[in-house]
N, C-alpha and C positions, 0 to 999 in steps of 0.2 A: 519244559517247553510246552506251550499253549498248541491248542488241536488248532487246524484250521476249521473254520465255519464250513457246514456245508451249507451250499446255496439251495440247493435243491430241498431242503426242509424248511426254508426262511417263508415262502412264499404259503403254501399250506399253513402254518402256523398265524401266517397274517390273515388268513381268512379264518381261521378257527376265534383268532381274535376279533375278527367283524362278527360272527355270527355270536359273539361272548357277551356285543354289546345289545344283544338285543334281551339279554337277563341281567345282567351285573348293573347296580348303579356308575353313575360318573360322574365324578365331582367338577362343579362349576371350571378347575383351571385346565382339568383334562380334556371338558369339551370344546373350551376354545382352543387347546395343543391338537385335537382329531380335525377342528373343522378348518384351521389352517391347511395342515396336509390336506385334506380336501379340495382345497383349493387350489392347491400346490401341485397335485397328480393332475386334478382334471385341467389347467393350466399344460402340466408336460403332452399331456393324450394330444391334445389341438393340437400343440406344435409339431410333435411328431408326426401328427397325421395330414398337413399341411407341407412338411419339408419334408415327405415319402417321397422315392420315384414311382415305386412299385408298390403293388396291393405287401407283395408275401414279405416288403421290409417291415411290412409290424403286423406279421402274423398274430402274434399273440393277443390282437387288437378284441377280439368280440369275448375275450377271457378278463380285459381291463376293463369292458364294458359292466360286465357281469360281477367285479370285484369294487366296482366305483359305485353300480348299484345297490352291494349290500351295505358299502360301504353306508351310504347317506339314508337309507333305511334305517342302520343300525344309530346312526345319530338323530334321525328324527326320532325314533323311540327313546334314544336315552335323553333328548330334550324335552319332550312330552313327561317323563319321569321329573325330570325335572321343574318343571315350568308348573304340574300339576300336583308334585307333595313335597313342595316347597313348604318351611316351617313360618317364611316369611309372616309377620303380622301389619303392614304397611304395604300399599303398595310400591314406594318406590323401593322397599326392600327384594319385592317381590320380582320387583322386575331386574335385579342383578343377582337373581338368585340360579339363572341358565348361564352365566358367562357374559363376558361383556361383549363377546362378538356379536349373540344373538340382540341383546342390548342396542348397540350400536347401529345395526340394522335397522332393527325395528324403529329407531329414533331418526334413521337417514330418509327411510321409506315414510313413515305415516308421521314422523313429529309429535304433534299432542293431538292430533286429529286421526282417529282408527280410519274414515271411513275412506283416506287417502290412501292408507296403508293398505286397506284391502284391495284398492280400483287399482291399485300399483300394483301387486301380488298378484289380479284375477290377467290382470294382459299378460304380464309374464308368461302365464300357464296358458294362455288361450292363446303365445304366440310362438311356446316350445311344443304343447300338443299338437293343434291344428296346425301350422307350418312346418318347423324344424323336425319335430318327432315325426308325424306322420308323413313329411317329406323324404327324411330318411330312411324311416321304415320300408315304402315305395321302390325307393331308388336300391333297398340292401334286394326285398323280392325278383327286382327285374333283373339287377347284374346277376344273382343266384342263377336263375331260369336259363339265362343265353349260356353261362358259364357251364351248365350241365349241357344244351343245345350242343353246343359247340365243341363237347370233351369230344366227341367220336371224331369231327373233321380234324381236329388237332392233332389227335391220336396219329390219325393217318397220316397228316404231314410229316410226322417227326418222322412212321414207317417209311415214307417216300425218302425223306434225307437218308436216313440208313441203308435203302435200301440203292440207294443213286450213287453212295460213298461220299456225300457233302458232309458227315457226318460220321462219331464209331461206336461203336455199342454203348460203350461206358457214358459219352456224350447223349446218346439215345436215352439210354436211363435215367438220368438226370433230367432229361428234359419232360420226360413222361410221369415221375415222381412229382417235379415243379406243376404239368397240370394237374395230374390230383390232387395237389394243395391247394392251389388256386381253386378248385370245384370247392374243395372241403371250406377252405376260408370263408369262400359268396356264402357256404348254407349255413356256414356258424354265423358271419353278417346276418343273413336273414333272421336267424334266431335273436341274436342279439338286438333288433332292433326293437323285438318286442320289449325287451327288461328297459330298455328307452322309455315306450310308451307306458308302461303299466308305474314307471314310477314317479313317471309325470300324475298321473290318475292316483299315485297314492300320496304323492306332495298335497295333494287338495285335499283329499278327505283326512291327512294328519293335521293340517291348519285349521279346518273346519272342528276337529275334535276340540284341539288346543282354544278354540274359541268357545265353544258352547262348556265346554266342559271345566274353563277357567272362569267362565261366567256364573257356574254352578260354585265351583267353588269356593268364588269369593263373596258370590252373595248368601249362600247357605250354609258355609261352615266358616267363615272368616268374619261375616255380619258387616259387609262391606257396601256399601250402595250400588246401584246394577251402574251407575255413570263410571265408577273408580274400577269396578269388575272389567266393566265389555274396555273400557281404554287402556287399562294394563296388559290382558290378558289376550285382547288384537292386537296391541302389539309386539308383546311376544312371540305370537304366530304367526305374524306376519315377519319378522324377522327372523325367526327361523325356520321358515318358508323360504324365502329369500337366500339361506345360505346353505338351502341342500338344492336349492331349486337353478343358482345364479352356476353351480357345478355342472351339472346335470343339461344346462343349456349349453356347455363348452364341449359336453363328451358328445351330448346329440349332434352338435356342427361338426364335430370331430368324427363322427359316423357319417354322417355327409359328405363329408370330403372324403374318405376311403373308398364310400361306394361311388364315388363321382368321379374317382383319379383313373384318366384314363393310360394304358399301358403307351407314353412317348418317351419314358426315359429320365422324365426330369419331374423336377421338383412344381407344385404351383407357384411356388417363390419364382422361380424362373419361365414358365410357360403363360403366367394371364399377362405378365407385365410385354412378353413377348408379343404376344398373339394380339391384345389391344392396340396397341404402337404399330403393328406391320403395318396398319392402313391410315396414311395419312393424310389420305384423302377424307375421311369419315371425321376424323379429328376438325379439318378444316369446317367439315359443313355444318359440324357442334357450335363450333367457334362462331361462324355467321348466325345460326341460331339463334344463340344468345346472346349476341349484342343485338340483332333485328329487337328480340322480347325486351333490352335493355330501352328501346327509343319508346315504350308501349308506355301504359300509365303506371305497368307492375315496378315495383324498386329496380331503380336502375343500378345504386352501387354493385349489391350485391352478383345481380346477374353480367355487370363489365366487369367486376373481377374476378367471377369465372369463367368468360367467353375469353380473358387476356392469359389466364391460368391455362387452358385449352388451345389454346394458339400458342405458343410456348410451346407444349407438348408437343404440336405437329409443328414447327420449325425446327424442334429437335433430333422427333424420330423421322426425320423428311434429309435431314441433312448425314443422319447415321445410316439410314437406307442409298443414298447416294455415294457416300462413302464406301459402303460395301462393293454396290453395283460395280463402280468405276476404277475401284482397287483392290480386287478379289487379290487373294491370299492364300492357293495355294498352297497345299503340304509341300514340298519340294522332296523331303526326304520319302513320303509316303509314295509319291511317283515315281521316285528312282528304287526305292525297293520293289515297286512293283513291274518294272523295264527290268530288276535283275532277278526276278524268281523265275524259275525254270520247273516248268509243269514236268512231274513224275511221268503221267500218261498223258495224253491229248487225241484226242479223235477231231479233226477238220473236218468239216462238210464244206463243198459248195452248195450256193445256193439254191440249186433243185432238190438238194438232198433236206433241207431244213426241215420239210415237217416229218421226218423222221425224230426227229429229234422230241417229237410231242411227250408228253406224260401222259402215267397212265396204262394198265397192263399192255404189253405187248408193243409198248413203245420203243426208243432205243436206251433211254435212262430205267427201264425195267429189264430188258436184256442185258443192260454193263451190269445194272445189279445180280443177275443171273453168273455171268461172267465170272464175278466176284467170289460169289458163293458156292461153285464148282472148281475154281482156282485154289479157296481154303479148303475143300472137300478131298481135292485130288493130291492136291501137292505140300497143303499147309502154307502157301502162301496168303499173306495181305494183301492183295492190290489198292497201291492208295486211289484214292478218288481221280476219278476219269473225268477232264473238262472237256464239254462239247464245244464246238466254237465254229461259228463260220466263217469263209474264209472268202474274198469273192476272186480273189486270184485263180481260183482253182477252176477247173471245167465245174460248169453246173449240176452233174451228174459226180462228180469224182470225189475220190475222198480219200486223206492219208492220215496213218496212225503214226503220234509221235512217242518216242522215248526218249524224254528228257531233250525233248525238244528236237530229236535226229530222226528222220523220214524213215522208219522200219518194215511198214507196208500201205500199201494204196491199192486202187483200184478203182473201177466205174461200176454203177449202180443204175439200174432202171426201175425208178418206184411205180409202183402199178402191174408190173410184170413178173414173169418169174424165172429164175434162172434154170434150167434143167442142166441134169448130170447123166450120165450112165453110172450105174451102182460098180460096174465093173471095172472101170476109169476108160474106157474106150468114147470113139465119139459117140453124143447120144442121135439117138437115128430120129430125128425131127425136126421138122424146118422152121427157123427161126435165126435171128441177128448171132454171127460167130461170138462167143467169148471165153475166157478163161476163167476158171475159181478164183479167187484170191488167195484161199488160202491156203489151197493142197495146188493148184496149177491144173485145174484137169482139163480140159476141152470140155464145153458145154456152152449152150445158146438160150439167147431172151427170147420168150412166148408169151402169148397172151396169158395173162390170169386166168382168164375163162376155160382154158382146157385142162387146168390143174386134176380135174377125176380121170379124162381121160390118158393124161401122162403117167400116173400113180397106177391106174389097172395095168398098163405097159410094163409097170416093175423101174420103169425112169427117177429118178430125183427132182422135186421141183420145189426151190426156198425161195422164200420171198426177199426185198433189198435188207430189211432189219434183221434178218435171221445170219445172211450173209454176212455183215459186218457183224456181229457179235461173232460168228463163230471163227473168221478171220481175227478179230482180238484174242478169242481165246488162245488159239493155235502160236500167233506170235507171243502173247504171255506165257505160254507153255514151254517154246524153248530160249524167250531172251527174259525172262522175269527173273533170275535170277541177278542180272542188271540193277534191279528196283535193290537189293539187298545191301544196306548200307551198315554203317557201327548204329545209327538210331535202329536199322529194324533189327538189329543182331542183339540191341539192348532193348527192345520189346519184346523179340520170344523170348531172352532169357528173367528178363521180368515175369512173364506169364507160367514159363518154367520155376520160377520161384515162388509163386503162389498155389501152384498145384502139386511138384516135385522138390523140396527146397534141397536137400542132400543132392538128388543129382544137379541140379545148379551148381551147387558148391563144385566138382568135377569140371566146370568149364569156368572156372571165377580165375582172375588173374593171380598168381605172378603166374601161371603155369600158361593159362591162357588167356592173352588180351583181347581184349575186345574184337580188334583187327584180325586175330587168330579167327575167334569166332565167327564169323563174317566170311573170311575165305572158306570155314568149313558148307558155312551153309550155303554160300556160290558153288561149292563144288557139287555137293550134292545136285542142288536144283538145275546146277547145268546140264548134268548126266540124267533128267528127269525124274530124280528119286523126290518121292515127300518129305518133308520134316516136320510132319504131327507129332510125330512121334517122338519129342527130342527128351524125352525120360532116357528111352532106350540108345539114341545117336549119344548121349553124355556119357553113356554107361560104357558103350562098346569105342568111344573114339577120344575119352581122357588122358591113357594113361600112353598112346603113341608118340614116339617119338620126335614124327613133324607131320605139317599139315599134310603131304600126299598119302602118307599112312593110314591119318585119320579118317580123310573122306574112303577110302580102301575098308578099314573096319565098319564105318560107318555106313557103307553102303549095303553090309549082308541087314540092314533094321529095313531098309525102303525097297531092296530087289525083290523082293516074294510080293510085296504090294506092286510092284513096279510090272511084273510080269502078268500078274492076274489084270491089269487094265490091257495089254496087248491083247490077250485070252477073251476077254470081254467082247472088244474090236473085230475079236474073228466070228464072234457068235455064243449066246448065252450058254451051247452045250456042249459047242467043240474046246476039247484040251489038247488041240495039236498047234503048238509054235511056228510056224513058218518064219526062216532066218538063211541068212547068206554065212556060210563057215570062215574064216578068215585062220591061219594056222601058221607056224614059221614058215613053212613052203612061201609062203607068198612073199616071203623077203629076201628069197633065194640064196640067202648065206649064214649061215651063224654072225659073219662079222658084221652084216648089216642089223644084223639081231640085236648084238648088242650096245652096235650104235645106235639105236632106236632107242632100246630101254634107258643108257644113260644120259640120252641127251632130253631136254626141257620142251623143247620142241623138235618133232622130227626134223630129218633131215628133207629137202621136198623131193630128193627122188625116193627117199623109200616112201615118203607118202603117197608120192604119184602111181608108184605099183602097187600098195594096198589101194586107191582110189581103183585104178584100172581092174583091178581083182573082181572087189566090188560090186562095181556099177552094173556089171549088165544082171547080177541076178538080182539086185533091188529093182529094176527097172522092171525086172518079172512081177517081182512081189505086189510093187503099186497099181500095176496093170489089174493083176485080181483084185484088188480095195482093200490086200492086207499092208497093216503098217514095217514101212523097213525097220528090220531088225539085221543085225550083225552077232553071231553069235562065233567067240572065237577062247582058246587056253585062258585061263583066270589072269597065268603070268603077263600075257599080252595085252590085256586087253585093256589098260592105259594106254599104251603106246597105240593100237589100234583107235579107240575115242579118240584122243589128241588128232591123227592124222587123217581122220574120216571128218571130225571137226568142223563145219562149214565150207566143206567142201560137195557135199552131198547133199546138203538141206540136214531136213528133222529124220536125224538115223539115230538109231537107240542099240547100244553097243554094250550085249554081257559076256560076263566072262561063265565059261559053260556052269559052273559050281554053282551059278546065279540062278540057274533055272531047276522049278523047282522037280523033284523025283516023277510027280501024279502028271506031267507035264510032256505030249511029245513031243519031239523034235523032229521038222520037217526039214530036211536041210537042201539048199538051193544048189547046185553046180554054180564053181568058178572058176574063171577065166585065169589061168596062168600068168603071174607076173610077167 
């Protein structure tokens, strides 16, 4: 069996072979087999760099530049080898002693007359140097220059997308990779356009050799008269001039166009033909133009039949533009997918509220980013991207948070002002417009801005309208984001789990656990406010359970020691005493409501309504201090306790005592007998 080629040595090897020809002889049929390909790469270069959209689709472009370079290098020295120790005794032997391409050239260009051969030869060079070379040359510097200018504002937009959630990490990388290619591409453009000009400047001085130095030798060593010398021997050089020079012209335009392709996505094939035609009015006034010039004493065919050639044109693009105008063509399906997608989050603003919505530190798209990245910190949730949107239905002050398009919180806003609080949840003792938090409910009023130092020495709370709705988002992501968790995000942590843990992945892979398993695991947690960073440890402790209320049960000794130390936080960086409401069978006043409780799915609602009653009045203590409600009640109960405290209470946080850790006191609240 034959190896496969590898590609990846083909290319090295073909330039070892250019750099081979600037030693080795090359026999007359060899050089016309190179300088075809010659023609034939710098041919592909153009096209390709013509039908790009994008710079980075022919990255490899200033590497072609730099290989078509040595390329026609390597064959002007091995035609100078040729052309000059040539055994030829005649000239006209002499003159097929390089190949018949260069031959052919030489006889297409100059004929039997050198000094045409050379006037053709010198404009070529004087209009790939001074225009096309140095034109491109120009144009690779300036796109270099903005393209490094511009890396840092780029940079920061992609961070803005990232950081707004229009965007996710993986998409961020990619995009921040693509601009430092695109920097790197423009500087290797700028380099490459020197090997453009330097080979234009060495095209001339190898023709100029090939001519003095054919003259020498056929008038001094061949005994040949200087008339048959300088006409053989220009035109030699001059034709092959011409067929490293006629390349060389195609890869300079072909740099031209790379550095000229601006980023809209299409091809020039498709954007001059476009952008010419849009104006048909220009078209017409061409068209009058040149029939006016036609009635003049200049030739008239020529100029009427291109003013009727040009008129054609704008009857054409006149009647394809009205066609569109008049019968636009709608996506049909692209609108009704977009009537049926349903935003994950959504934040409404009315229209007072919009310039909150500004970019920029401390905007409300830098806060949801905030949001986000305290969401993954606390809980290991994603939040998918948050659309802002206005709404003008709403008060122009007002604003409501959607989930999945369902109204989950709202409230009113005063931009310019500030909301004050009492740190202790009582009312705050300051005169100003009544209102309530949004997203704890506390009692608290709008003030001027201006007395913010003096409310702060007071020991008062005072946030501004963007701090308020962010931290109102978080609080409802904190107990309804377990909502957002679908079989996509349940098959995203477990993908991310398989790249960092693959063995414990294995532990939650189906047939044991489907997907849908998975997903209720991680609802359950997140509704009970546990994290799931950790899901090494959630795979390891909740695999081998027999159903899912087990597993969230195992699963939850990985997130309660994390779960607790954020309560502990809440109270203050150094106190270790828990403040909580006891909750115990006493409060179900019977064994048999006990263990109707435990076996039923959902409580029953009178025994809910007597742990609610139980309850409630010592949480109502707890929030009054500014500590978070907590229920702390037997391990055995304390499902059936969660389930029936459940959105009946708000955001109450329910352990079972085992949960709390040893180094931890426990403050326990009196309650109210069932």
């Amino acid at each position: 069996m034959s190896r496969p080629v590898r590609m990846e040595w083909v290319v090295p090897a073909l330039f070892v072979g250019v750099v081979a020809l600037l030693v080795l002889p090359l026999p007359a049929w060899g050089m016309d087999g190179l300088i075809a390909v010659n023609f034939a790469l710098s041919g592909v270069v153009l096209a390709s760099a013509a039908g790009m959209r994008r710079p980075l689709e022919l990255s490899v472009f200033p590497a072609l530049v730099l290989g078509t370079t040595l390329l026609r290098l390597g064959l002007n020295v091995a035609s100078t080898r040729l052309i000059l120790g040539s055994e030829a005794t005649t000239p006209p032997e002499a003159a097929a002693s390089a190949g018949s391409i260069i031959e052919a050239f030489g006889l297409l260009a100059a004929g039997r007359n050198p000094v045409v051969g050379l006037s053709v030869f010198a404009m070529l060079v004087v209009v790939q140097f001074v225009v096309v070379t140095r034109g491109s040359v120009r144009m690779g510097e300036v796109a270099a220059r903005f393209a490094l200018d511009a890396l840092p504002g780029r940079q920061m937009a992609v961070d803005a997308d990232l950081a707004s959630g229009a965007i996710d990490a993986a998409e961020a990388r990619r995009r921040r990779e693509e601009l430092l290619r695109e920097a790197d591409f423009h500087g290797a453009m700028d380099g490459a356009g020197r090997f453009v000009r330097g080979d234009a400047i060495a095209g001339l001085v190898i023709v100029l050799v090939n001519i003095v130095g054919g003259f020498l030798v056929g008038v001094l060593q061949k005994g040949w008269t200087a008339g048959e010398s300088l006409r053989c021997f220009a035109m030699l050089a001059v034709g092959d001039g011409l067929v490293t020079q006629v390349p060389a012209f195609l890869v300079a335009t072909a740099s031209g166009l790379v550095s000229a392709k601006a980023a809209s996505g299409r091809s020039l094939g498709e954007e001059i033909p476009r952008q010419l035609a849009a104006r048909p009015a220009a078209l017409w006034l061409v068209a009058g133009l040149l029939g006016f010039l036609s009635l003049t004493p200049l030739p008239t065919v020529p100029l009427l039949l291109a003013a009727v050639l040009v008129a054609a044109a704008a009857i054409w693009t006149g009647r394809v533009a009205r066609a569109a105008a008049g019968s636009p063509a709608p996506d049909r399906e692209a609108e009704l997918d977009r009537a049926l997608a349903i935003e994950p989050v959504s934040i409404d603003l009315g229209l007072g509220l919009l310039p909150l919505a500004a970019e920029g530190p401390g905007g409300l798209l830098d806060r949801v980013a905030g949001v986000r990245r305290r969401l993954a910190e606390e809980l290991g949730l994603t939040l998918p991207a948050v659309r802002i949107r206005d709404d003008a239905s709403l008060d122009p002050n007002a604003y409501c948070i959607r989930l999945r398009e369902a109204v989950v919180g709202a409230g009113t806003l005063r931009p310019g002002r500030l909301l004050v609080m009492d740190a202790r949840g009582g009312e705050p003792s300051v005169e100003g417009e009544p209102a309530v938090e949004p997203a704890f409910g506390l009692p608290a009023r709008w003030v001027d801005a201006a007395r913010r130092g003096e409310l702060e020495a007071r020991g008062l709370t005072a946030l501004e309208s963007g701090p308020l709705l962010a931290s109102h988002l978080m609080e409802i992501m904190r107990r309804r984001g377990w909502e957002l968790v679908g079989v996509d995000e349940a098959g995203r942590v477990l993908d991310r789990l398989r790249r960092t843990a693959p063995r414990a992945a294995d532990l939650l892979s189906p047939p044991a656990w489907p997907l849908e398993r998975v997903r209720g695991l991680l609802q359950g947690l997140l509704r009970d406010g546990l994290s799931i960073r950790d899901m090494e440890r959630i795979a390891e402790a909740a695999h081998a359970a027999p159903d899912l209320p087990r597993a969230i049960e195992r699963a939850r000794a990985v997130g309660a020691r994390d779960l607790c130390e954020r309560l502990l936080r809440q109270a203050g960086p150094a106190n270790r005493t828990l403040q909580a409401v006891w909750l115990d069978a006493d409060a179900l006043e019977s064994s048999a409501a006990l263990r109707a409780a435990e076996r039923s799915v959902v409580p029953e609602a009178a025994i809910a309504e007597r742990l609610v009653r139980s309850a409630a009045p010592g949480l109502r203590r707890l929030l009054e201090r500014g500590a978070p409600a907590v229920v702390v009640t037997p391990d055995r109960l304390r499902e059936t306790v969660s389930r029936a405290l459940r959105g009946r209470l708000g955001d109450v946080t329910v352990l079972g005592r085992g949960e709390v850790p040893e180094d931890c006191r426990l403050e326990i609240e009196e309650t109210l007998p069932a």
